[in-house]
Backbone bond lengths (Angstrom), bond angles and torsions (degrees), N, CA, C in turn:
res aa  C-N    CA-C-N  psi(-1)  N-CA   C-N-CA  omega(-1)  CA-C   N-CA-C  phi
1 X - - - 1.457 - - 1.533 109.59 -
2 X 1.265 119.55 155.66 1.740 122.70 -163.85 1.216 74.25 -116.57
3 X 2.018 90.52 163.69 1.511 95.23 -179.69 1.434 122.01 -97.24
4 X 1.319 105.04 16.33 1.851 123.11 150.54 1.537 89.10 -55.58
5 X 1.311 99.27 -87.21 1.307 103.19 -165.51 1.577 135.81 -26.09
6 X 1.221 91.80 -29.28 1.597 103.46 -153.57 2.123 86.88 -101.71
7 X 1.009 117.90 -26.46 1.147 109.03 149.80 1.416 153.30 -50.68
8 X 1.236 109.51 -32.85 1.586 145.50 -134.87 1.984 95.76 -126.28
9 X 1.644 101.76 -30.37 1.198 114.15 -163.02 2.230 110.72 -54.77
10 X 1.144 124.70 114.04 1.444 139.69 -168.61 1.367 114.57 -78.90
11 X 1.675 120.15 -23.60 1.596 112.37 -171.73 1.463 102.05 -143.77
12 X 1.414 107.52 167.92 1.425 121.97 -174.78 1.373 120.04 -39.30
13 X 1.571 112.04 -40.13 1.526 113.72 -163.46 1.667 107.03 -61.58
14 X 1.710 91.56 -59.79 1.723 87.18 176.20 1.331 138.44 -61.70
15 X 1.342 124.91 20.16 1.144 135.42 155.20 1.463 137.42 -117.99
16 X 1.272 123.38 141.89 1.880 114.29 170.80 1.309 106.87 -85.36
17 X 1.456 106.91 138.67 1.318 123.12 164.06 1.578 137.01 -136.83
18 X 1.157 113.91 127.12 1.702 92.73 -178.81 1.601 108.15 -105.44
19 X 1.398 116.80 152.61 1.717 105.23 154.80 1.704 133.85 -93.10
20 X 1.009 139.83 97.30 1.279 134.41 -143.25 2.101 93.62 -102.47
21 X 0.937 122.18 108.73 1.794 115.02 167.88 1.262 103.24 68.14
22 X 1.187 127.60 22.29 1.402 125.75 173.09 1.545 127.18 90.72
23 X 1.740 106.22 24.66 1.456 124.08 -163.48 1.585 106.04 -136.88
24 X 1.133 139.23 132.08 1.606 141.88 -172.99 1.630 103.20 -72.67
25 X 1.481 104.76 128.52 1.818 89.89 163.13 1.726 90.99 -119.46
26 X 1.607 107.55 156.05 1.230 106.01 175.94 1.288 99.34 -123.02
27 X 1.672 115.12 141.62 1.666 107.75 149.66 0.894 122.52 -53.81
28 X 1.409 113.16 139.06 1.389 123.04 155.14 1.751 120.09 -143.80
29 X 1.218 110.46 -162.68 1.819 108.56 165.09 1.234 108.94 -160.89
30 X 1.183 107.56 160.50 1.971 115.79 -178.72 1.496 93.57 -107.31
31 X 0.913 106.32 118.40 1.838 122.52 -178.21 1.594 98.36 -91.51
32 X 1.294 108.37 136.16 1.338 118.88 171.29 1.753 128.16 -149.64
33 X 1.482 123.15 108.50 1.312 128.44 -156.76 1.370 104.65 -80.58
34 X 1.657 112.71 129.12 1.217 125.64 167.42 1.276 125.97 -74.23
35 X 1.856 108.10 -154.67 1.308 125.35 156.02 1.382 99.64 -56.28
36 X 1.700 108.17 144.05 1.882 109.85 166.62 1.097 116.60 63.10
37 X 1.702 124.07 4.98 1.608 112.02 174.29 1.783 108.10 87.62
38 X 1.054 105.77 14.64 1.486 106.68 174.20 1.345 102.08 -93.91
39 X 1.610 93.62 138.04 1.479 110.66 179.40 1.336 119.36 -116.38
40 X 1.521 106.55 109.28 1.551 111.05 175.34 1.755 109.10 -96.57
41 X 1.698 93.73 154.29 1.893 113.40 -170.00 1.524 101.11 -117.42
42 X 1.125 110.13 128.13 1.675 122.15 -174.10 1.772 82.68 -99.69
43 X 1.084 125.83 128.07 1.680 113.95 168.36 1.617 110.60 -100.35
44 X 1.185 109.52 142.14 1.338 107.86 -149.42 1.927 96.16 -130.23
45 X 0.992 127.92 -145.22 1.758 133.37 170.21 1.981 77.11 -163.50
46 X 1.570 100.54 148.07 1.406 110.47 159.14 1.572 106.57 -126.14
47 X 1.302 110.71 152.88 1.795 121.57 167.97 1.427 107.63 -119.47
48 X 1.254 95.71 122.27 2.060 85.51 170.04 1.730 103.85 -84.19
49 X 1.014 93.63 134.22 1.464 115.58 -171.80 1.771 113.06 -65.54
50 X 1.530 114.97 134.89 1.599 110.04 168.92 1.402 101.18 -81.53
51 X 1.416 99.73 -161.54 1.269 128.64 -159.59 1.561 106.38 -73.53
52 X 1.379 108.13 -42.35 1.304 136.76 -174.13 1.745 98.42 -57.78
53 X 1.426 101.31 -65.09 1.583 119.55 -177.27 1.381 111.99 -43.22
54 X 1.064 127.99 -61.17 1.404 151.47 151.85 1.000 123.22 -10.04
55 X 1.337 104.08 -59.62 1.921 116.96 166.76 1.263 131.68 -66.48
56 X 1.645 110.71 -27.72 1.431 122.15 -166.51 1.426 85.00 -88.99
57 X 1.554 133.99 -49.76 1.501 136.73 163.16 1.629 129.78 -36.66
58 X 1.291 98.85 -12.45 1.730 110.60 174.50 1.451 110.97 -99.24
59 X 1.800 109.02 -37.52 0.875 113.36 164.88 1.887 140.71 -42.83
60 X 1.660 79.43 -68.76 1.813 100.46 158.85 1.772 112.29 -41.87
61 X 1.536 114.50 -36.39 1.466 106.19 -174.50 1.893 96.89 -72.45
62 X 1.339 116.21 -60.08 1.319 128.75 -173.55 1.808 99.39 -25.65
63 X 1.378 110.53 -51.58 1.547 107.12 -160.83 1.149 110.87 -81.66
64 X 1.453 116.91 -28.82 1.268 120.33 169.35 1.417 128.78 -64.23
65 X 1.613 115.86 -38.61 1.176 123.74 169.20 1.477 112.51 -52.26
66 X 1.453 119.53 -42.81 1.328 136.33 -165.84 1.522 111.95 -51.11
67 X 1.565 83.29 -37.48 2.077 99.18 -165.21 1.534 98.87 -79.43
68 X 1.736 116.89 -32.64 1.598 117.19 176.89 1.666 110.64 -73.48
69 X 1.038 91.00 -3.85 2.195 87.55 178.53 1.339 78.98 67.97
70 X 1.809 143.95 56.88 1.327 120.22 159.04 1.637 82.51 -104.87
71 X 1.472 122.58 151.78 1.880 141.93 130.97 1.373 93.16 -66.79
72 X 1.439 101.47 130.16 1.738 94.25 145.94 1.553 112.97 -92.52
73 X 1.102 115.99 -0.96 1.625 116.54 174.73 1.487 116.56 -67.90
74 X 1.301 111.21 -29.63 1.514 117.26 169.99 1.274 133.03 -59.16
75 X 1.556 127.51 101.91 1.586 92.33 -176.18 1.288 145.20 -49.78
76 X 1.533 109.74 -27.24 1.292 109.79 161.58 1.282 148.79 -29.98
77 X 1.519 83.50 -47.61 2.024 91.52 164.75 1.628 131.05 -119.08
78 X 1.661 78.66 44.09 1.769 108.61 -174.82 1.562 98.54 -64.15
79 X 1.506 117.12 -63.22 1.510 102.12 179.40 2.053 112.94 -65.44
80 X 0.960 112.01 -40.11 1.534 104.10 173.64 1.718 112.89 -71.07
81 X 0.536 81.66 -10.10 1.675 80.00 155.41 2.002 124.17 -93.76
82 X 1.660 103.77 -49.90 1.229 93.42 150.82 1.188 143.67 -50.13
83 X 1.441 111.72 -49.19 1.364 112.12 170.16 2.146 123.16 -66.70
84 X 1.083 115.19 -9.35 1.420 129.83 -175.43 1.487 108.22 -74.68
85 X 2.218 93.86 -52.89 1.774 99.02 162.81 1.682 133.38 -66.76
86 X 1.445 103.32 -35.08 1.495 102.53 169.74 1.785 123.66 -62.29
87 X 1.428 107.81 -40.21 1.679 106.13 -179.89 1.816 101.74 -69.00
88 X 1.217 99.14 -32.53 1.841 97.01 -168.61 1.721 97.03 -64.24
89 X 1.300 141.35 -50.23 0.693 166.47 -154.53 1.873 111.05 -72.30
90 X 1.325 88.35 -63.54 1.955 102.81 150.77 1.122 126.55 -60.61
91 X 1.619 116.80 -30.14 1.546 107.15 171.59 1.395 115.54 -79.02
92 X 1.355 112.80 -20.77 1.466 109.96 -179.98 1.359 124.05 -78.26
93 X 1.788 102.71 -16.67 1.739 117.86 175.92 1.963 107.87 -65.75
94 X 1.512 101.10 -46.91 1.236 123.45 -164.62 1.719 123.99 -81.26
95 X 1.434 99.67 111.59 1.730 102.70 -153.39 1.558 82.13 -119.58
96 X 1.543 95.22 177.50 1.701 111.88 -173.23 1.405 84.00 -103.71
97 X 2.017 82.10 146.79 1.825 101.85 -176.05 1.490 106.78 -70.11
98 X 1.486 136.82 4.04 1.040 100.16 179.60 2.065 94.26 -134.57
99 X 1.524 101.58 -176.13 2.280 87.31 176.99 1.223 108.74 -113.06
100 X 1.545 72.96 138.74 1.553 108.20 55.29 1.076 115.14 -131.88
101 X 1.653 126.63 36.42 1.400 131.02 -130.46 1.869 124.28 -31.11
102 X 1.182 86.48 95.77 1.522 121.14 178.53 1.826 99.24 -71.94
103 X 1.559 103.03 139.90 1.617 83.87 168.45 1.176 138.48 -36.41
104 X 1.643 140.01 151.13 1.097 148.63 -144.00 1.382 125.39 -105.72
105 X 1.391 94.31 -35.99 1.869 124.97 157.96 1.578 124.03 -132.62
106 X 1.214 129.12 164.91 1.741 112.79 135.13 1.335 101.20 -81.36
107 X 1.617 111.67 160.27 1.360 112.68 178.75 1.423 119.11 -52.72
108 X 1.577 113.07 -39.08 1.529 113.73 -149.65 1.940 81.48 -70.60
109 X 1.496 146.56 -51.91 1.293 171.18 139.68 1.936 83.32 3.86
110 X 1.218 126.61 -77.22 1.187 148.39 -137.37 1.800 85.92 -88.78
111 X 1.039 135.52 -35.15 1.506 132.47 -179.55 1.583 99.36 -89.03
112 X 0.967 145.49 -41.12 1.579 162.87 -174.90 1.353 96.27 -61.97
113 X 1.320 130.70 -76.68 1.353 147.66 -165.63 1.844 109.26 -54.06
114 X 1.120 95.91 -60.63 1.951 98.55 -164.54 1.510 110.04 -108.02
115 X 1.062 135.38 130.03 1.454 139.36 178.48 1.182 96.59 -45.68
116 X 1.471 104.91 163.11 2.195 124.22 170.13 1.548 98.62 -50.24
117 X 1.248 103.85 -65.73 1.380 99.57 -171.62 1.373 139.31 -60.52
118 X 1.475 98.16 -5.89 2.002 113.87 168.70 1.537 85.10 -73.33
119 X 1.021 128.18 -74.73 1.535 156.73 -138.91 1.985 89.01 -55.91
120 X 1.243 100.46 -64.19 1.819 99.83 -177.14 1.497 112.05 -56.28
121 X 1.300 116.12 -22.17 1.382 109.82 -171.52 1.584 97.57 -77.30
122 X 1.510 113.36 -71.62 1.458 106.65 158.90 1.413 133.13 6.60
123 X 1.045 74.36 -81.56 1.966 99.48 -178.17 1.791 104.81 -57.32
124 X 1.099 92.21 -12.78 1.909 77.66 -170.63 1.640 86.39 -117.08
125 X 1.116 140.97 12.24 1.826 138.68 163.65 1.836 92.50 -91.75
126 X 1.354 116.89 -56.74 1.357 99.62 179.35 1.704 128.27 -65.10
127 X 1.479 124.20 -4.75 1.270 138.74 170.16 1.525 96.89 -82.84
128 X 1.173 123.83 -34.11 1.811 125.95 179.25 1.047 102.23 -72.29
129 X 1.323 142.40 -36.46 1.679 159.66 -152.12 1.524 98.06 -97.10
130 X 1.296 114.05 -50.05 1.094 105.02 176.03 1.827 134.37 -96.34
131 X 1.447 95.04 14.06 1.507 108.09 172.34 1.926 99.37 -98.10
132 X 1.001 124.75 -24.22 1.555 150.32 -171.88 1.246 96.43 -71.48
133 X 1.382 141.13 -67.45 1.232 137.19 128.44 1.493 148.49 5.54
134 X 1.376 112.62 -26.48 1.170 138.57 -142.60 1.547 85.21 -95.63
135 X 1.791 132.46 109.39 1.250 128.07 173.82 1.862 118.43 -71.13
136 X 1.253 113.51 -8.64 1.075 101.23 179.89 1.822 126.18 -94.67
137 X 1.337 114.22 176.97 1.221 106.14 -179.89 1.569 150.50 -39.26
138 X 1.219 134.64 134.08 1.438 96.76 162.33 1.694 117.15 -106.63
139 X 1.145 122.39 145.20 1.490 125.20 176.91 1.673 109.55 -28.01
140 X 1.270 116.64 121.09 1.392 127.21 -153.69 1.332 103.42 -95.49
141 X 1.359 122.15 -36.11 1.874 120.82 -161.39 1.677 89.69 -168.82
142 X 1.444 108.56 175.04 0.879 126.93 157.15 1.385 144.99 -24.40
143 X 1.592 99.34 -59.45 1.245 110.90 -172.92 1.692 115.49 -78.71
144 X 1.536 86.52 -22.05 1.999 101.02 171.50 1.339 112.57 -63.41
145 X 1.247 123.67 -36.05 1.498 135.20 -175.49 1.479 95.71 -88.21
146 X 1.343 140.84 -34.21 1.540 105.42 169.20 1.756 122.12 -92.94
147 X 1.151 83.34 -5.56 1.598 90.60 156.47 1.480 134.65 -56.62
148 X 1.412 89.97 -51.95 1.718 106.64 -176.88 1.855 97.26 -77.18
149 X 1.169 127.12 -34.75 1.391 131.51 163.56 1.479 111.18 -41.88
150 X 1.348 112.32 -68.09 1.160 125.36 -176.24 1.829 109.67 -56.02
151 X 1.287 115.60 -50.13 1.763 126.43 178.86 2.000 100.64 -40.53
152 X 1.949 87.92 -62.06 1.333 91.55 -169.90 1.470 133.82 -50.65
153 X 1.500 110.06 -33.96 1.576 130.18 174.77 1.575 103.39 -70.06
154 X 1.513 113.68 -47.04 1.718 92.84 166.20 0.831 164.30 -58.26
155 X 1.811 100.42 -13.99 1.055 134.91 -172.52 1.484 118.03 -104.25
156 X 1.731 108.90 -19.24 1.316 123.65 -170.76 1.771 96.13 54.23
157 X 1.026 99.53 29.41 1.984 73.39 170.62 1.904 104.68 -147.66
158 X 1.000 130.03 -167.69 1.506 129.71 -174.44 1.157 103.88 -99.01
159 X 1.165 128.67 -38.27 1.934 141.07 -171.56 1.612 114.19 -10.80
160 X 1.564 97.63 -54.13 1.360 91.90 179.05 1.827 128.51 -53.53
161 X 1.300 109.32 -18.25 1.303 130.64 -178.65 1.520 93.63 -55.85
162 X 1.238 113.27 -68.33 1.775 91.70 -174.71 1.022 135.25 -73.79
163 X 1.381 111.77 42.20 1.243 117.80 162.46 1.341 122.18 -88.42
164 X 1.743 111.41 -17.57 1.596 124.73 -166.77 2.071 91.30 -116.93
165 X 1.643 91.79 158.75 1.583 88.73 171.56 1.043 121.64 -90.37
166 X 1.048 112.77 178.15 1.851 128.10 -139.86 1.257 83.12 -81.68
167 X 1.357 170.02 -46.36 1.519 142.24 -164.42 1.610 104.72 -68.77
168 X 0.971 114.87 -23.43 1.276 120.72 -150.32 2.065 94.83 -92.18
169 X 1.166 87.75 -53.15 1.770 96.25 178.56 1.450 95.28 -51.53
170 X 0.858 141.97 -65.11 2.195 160.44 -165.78 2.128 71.77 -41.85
171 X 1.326 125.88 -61.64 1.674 127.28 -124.76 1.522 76.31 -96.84
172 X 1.459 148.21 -34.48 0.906 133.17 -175.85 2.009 117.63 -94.18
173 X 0.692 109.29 4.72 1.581 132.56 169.81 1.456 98.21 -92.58
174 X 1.025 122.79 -36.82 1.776 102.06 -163.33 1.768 82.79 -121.03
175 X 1.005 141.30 0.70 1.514 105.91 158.11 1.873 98.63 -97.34
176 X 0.793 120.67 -13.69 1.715 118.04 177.35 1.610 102.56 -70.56
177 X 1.105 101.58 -14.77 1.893 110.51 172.73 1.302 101.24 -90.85
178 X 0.982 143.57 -43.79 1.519 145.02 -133.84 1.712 83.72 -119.18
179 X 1.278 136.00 -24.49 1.536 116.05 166.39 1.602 103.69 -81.46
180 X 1.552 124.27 -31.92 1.235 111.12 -176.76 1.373 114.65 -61.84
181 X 0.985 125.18 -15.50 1.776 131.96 162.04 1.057 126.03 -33.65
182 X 1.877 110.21 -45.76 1.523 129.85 -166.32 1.366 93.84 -81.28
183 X 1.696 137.06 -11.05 1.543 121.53 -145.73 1.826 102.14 -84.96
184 X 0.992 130.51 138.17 1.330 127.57 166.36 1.649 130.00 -25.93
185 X 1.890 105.49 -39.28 1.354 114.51 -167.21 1.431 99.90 -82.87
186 X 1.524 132.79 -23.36 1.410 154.53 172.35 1.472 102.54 -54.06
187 X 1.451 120.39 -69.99 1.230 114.36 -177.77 1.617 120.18 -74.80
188 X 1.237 113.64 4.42 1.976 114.26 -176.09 1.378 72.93 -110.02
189 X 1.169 163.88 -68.22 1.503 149.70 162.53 1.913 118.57 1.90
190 X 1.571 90.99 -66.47 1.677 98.95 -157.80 1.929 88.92 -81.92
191 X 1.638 114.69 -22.02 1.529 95.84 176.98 1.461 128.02 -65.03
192 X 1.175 87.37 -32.63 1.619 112.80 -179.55 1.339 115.63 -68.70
193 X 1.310 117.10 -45.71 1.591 138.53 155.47 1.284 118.51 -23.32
194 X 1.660 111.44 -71.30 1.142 120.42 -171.47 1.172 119.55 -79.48
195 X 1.656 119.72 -42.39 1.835 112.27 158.78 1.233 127.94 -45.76
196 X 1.678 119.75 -24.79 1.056 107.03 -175.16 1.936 129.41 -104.42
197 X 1.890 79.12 3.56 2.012 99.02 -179.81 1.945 92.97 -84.02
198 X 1.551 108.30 147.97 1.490 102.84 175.98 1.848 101.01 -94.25
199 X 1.374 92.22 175.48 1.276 104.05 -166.27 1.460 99.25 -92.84
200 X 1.083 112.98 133.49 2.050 123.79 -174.93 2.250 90.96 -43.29
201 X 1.642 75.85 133.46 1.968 83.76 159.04 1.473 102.48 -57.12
202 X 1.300 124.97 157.90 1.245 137.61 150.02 1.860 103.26 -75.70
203 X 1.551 85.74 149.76 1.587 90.48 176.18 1.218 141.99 -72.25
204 X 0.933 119.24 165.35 1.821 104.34 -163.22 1.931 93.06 -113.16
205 X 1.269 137.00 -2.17 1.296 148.45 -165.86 1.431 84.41 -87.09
């Protein structure tokens, strides 16, 4: 499996998992590119975090910010503040592959150590982990998906969406886009569109 793949991956089989005290750990690894394009894998276990977790993870950002002289009330350090809560938040997801796997870093340790781009990949296996998770349905057949079509237009609102899990809501949003394509007013749209965008100068180089 590639690590597209292994990203991307939708059901139980393609993944390892253990249950430790009544909590999921998943394999995973923080990939990180060397000299020459070599790619080394730190193997790691991830937990998607409760509610509880979450909090003590906002916390950890709060104190940390405190020690940088950042406000998060300021706009100024509106995005550094986001980013302060997301790594704190990731370090608390991110446990060592083996036990008692105890967290893996502190964040400030865990931002220091692995480039952004180890870190985003990460971060987007535990959003997979935690849609995998997800106890509710997924859209079963056909007729479920024009159902929930049909709910949503009655309602004028999205609501009905959480009724199905979150991969599934993402898969029914973008094919409800991708039929509005076929609609008549769509294509007198894109004709009109395109006669009226000019065509790029040619270059003068």
């Amino acid at each position: 499996m590639t690590p597209w793949e292994a990203l991307v991956a939708k059901s139980w089989p393609d993944i390892e998992a253990i249950e430790q005290r009544g909590r999921l750990l998943f394999s995973a690894s923080i990939r990180t590119k060397g000299l020459g394009g070599k790619v080394t894998e730190v193997p790691v276990k991830v937990r998607v975090l409760r509610k509880p977790e979450v909090r003590q993870a906002l916390q950890d950002a709060e104190k940390w910010a405190k020690e940088l002289g950042i406000d998060p009330n300021l706009p100024r350090y509106e995005d550094t503040w986001k980013e302060i809560e997301d790594i704190c938040i990731l370090a608390r997801s991110v446990r060592d592959a083996s036990e008692p796997y105890d967290q893996h870093m502190l964040p400030q340790e865990l931002e220091a150590r692995y480039e952004g781009r180890s870190l985003e990949e990460i971060k987007a296996k535990v959003k997979l982990f935690a849609d995998l998770t997800d106890p509710r349905d997924p859209i079963a057949d056909e007729n479920q998906f024009w159902a929930l079509v049909g709910a949503i237009v009655k309602k004028r609102a999205i609501d009905p969406l959480a009724a199905i899990e979150s991969l599934d809501q993402n898969n029914c949003i973008v094919r409800m886009a991708e039929l509005s394509l076929t609609s008549p007013a769509f294509s007198a749209w894109y004709t009109q569109f395109a006669s009226s965008t000019p065509e790029p100068s040619p270059s003068t180089t």
